[in-house]
SEMI-894099 format. One record per residue (C-alpha): residue in three letters; x, y negated, z. Coordinates in pm, whole numbers, plus 32768, in hexadecimal, padded with zeros to 4 digits. Each point is the difference from the previous one (the first is absolute). Last residue first. Example, Ala and Ser with C-alpha at 12.3 -4.5 7.8 and 13.67 -1.06 7.14 Angstrom:
% residues 2
+------+------+------+------+
! type !   c1 !   c2 !   c3 !
+------+------+------+------+
!  SER ! 8557 ! 806A ! 82CA !
!  ALA ! 7F77 ! 8158 ! 8042 !
+------+------+------+------+
This chain:
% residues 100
+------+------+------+------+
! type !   c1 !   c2 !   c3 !
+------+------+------+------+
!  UNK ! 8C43 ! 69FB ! 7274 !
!  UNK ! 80CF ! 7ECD ! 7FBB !
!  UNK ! 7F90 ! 7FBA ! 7E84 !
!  UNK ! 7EA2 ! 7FDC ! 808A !
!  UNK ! 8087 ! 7EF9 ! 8070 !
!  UNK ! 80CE ! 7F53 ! 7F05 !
!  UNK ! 7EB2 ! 802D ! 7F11 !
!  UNK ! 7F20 ! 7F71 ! 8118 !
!  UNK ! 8119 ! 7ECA ! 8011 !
!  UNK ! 7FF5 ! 7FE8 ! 7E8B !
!  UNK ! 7E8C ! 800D ! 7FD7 !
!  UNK ! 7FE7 ! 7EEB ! 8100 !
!  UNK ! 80F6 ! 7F23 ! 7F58 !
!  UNK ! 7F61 ! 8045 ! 7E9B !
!  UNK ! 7EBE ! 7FA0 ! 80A9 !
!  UNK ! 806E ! 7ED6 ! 8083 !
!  UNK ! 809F ! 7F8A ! 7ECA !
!  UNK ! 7EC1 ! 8056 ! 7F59 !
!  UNK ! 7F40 ! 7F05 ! 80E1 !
!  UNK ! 8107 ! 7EEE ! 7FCD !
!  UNK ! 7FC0 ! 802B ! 7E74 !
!  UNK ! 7E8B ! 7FF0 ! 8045 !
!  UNK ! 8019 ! 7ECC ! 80FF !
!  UNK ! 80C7 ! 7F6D ! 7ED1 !
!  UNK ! 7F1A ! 8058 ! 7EF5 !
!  UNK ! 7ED0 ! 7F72 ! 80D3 !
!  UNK ! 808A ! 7ECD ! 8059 !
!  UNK ! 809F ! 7F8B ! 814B !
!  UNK ! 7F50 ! 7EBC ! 809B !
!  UNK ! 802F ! 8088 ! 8166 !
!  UNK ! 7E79 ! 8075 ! 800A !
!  UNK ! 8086 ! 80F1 ! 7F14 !
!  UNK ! 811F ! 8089 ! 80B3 !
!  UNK ! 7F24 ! 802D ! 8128 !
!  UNK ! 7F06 ! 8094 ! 7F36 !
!  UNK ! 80F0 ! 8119 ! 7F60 !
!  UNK ! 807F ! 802B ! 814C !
!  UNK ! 7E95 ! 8077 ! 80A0 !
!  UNK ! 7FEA ! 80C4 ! 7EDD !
!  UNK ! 812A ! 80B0 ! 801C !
!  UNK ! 7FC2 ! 8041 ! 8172 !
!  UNK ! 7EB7 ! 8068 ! 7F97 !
!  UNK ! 8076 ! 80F0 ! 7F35 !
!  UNK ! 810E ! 807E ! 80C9 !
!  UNK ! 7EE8 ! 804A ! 8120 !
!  UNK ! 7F31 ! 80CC ! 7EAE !
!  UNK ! 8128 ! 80C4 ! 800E !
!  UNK ! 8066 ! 8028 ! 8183 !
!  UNK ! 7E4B ! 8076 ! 7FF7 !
!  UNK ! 803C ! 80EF ! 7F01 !
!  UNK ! 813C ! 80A6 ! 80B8 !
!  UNK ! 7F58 ! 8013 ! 813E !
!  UNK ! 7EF4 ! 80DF ! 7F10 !
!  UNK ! 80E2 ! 80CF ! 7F80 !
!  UNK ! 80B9 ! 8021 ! 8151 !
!  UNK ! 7E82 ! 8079 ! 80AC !
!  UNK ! 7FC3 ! 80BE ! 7EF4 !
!  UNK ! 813A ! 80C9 ! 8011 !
!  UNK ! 7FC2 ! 8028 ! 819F !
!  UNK ! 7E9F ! 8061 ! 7F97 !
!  UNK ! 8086 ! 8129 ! 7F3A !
!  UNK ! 8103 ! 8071 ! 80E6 !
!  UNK ! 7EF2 ! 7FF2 ! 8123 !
!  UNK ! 7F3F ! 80DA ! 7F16 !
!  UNK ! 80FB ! 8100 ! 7FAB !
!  UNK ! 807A ! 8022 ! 819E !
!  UNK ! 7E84 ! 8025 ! 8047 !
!  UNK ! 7FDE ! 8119 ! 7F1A !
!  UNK ! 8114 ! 80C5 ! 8079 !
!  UNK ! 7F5B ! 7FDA ! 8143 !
!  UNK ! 7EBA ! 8079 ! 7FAE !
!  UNK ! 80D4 ! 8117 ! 7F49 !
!  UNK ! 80A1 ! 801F ! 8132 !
!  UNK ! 7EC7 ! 7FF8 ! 80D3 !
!  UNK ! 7F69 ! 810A ! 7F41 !
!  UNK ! 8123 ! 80F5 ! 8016 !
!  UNK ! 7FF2 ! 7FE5 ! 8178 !
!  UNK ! 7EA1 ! 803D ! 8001 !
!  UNK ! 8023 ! 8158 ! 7F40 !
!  UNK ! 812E ! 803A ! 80D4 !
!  UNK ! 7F36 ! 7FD8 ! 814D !
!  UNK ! 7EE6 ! 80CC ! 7F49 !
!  UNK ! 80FB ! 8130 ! 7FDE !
!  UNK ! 8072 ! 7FDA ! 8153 !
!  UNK ! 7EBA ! 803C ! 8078 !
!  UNK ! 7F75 ! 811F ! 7F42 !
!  UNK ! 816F ! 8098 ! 8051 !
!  UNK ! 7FE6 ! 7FBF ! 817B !
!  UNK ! 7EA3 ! 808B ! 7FD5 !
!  UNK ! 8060 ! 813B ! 7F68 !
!  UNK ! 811A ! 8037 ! 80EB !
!  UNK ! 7F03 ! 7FCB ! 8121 !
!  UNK ! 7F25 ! 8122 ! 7F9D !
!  UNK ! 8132 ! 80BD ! 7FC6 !
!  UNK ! 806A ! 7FC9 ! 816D !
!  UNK ! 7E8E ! 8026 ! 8066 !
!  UNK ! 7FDE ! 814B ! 7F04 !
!  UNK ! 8173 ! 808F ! 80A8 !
!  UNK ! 7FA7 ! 7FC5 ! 8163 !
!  UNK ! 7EC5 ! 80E1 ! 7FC2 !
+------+------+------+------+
């Protein structure tokens, strides 16, 4: 009779650890998933930081382009300073990204 409770209790043990390991594997999949999302939102988060530090530029510009205007600068010459800027700019982002 020992022998049926001990095997009794084997069984169960087994049942058991079988459904721990069923739950386990959930939660790592659950966790896998997790890891992909945050990745995800972490890339839409710098796209979208990135957006806003362009559309900040813009203004910036624009806010120049005014100032220069209001000065008594003309158009071609504000444009011409403009595209200096941006040639600046495009050679300190190239210089940069040159150092990565």
């Amino acid at each position: 009779m020992n022998i049926d409770k001990l095997s009794t209790h084997i069984n169960v043990l087994e049942d058991s650890l079988k459904q721990l390991l069923e739950v386990h594997k959930a939660q790592k999949k659950q966790i896998q998933n997790l890891l992909e999302e945050n990745q995800q939102l972490k890339q839409l988060v710098s796209q979208r930081d990135k957006t806003l530090q362009d559309f900040r530029n813009t203004f910036k510009i624009s806010t120049i382009a005014k100032k220069m205007i209001k000065k008594g600068e003309g158009g071609v010459d504000v444009r011409k300073r403009i595209n200096e800027y941006i040639q600046d700019i495009d050679k300190c982002i190239a210089h940069f990204e040159s150092l990565k």
